[in-house]
C-alpha positions in Angstrom: -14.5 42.0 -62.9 -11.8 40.8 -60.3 -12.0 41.9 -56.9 -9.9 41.5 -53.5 -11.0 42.6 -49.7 -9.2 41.6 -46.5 -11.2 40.5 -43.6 -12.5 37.6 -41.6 -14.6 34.8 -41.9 -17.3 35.8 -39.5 -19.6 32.2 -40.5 -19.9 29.4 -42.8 -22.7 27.7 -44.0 -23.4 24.1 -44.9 -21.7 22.2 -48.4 -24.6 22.0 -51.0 -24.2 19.5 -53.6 -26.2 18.4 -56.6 -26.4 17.0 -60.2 -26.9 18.5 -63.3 -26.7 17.7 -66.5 -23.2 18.7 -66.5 -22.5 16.2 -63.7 -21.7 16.5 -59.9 -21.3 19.7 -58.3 -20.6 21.2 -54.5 -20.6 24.8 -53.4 -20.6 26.4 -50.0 -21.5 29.8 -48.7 -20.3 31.9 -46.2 -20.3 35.4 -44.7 -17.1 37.6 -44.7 -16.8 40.6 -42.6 -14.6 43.7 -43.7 -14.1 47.0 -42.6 -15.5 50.1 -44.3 -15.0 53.3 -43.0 -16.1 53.5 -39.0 -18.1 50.5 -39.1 -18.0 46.8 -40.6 -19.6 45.6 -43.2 -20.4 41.8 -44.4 -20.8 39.8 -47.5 -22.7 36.8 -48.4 -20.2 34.9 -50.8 -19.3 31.1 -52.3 -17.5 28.9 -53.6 -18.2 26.2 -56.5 -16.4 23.0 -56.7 -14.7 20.4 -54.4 -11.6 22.2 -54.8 -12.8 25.5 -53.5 -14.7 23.9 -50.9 -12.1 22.3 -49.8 -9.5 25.3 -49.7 -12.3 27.0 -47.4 -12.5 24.4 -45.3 -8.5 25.4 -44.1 -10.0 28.3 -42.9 -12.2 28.4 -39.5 -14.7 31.3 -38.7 -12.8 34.1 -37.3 -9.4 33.6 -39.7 -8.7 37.3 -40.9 -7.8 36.2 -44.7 -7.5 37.8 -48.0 -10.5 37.0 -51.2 -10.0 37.3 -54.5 -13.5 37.7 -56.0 -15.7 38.5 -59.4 -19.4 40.1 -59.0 -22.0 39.0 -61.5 -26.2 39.8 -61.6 -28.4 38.1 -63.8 -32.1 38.5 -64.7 -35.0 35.4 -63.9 -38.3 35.8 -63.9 -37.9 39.8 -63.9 -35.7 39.7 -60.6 -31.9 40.5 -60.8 -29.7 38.3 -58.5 -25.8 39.0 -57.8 -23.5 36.4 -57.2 -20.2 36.7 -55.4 -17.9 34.4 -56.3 -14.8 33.4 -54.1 -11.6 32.2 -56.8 -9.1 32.6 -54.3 -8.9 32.7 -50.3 -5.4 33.1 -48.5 -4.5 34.3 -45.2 -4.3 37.9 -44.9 -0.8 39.7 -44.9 0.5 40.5 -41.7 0.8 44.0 -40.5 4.3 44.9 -41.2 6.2 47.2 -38.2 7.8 50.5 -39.2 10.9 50.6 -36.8 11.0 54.5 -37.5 7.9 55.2 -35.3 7.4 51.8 -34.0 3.8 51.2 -35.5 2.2 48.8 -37.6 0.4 49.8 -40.9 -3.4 49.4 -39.7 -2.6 49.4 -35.8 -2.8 52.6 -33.9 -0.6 52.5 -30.6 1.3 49.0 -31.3 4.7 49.5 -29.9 7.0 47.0 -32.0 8.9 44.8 -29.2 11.8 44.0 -31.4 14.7 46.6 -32.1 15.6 47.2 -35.7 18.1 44.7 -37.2 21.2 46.2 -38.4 22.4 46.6 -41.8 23.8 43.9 -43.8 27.8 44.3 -43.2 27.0 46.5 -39.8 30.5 46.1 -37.9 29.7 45.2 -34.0 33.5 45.3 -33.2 34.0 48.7 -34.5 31.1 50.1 -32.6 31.8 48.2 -29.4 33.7 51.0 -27.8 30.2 53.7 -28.2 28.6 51.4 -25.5 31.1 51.5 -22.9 30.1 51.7 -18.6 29.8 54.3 -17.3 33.0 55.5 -15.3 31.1 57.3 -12.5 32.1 60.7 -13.6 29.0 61.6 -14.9 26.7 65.1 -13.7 23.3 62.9 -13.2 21.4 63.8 -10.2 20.3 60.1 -9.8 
């Protein structure tokens, strides 16, 4: 089963490494933070193999990134334990602005501080003359 949250890294724990009879290995845990609902929640997940480890390290504790994951339980001893396994870690998208209300998807009350760009083929010469000074003729009280 393939999973993906968005979140931060809220800690990372030390490298483990080993040998089995497989050979070498290296994994490395750490706890990601996400939001769920009103309040956040966090996630005790790893990583297996120096490639992995190493595209974690890019990432420092508080980077708000995006994990692809897969969830798997298995039985020892009469015990279930769950693994969740990182396979992908990139930053998180962006929040993108919507010029109509000036918001961003996921961020109540952000004002965007850039105006729209205009159209592909928009024709500043022709609109020039809509923006003229004012002449002084106008009824304004101020």
């Amino acid at each position: 089963m393939a999973l993906e949250l968005e979140g931060r890294i809220a800690r990372k724990l030390n490298v483990q490494t080993g040998t089995s009879a497989r050979g070498a290995w290296s994994k490395q845990e750490f706890i990601f933070e996400y939001q769920e609902g009103n309040f956040p929640s966090q996630i005790c997940m790893n990583v297996w193999g120096d490639d992995k480890v190493k595209d974690l390290e890019k990432y420092q504790v508080g980077d708000k990134v995006k994990i692809s994951f897969n969830l798997s339980s298995r039985e020892y001893n009469g015990r279930w334990y769950t693994d969740v396994r990182a396979w992908r870690i990139e930053p998180a998208a962006a929040p993108q602005p919507d010029y109509a209300t000036g918001a961003v998807a996921g961020g109540a009350g952000y004002v965007a501080s850039e105006a729209p760009m205009p159209a592909p083929g928009y024709d500043y010469a022709a609109s020039a003359g809509s923006y003229a000074a004012p002449t002084g003729d106008d009824d304004l009280p101020f």
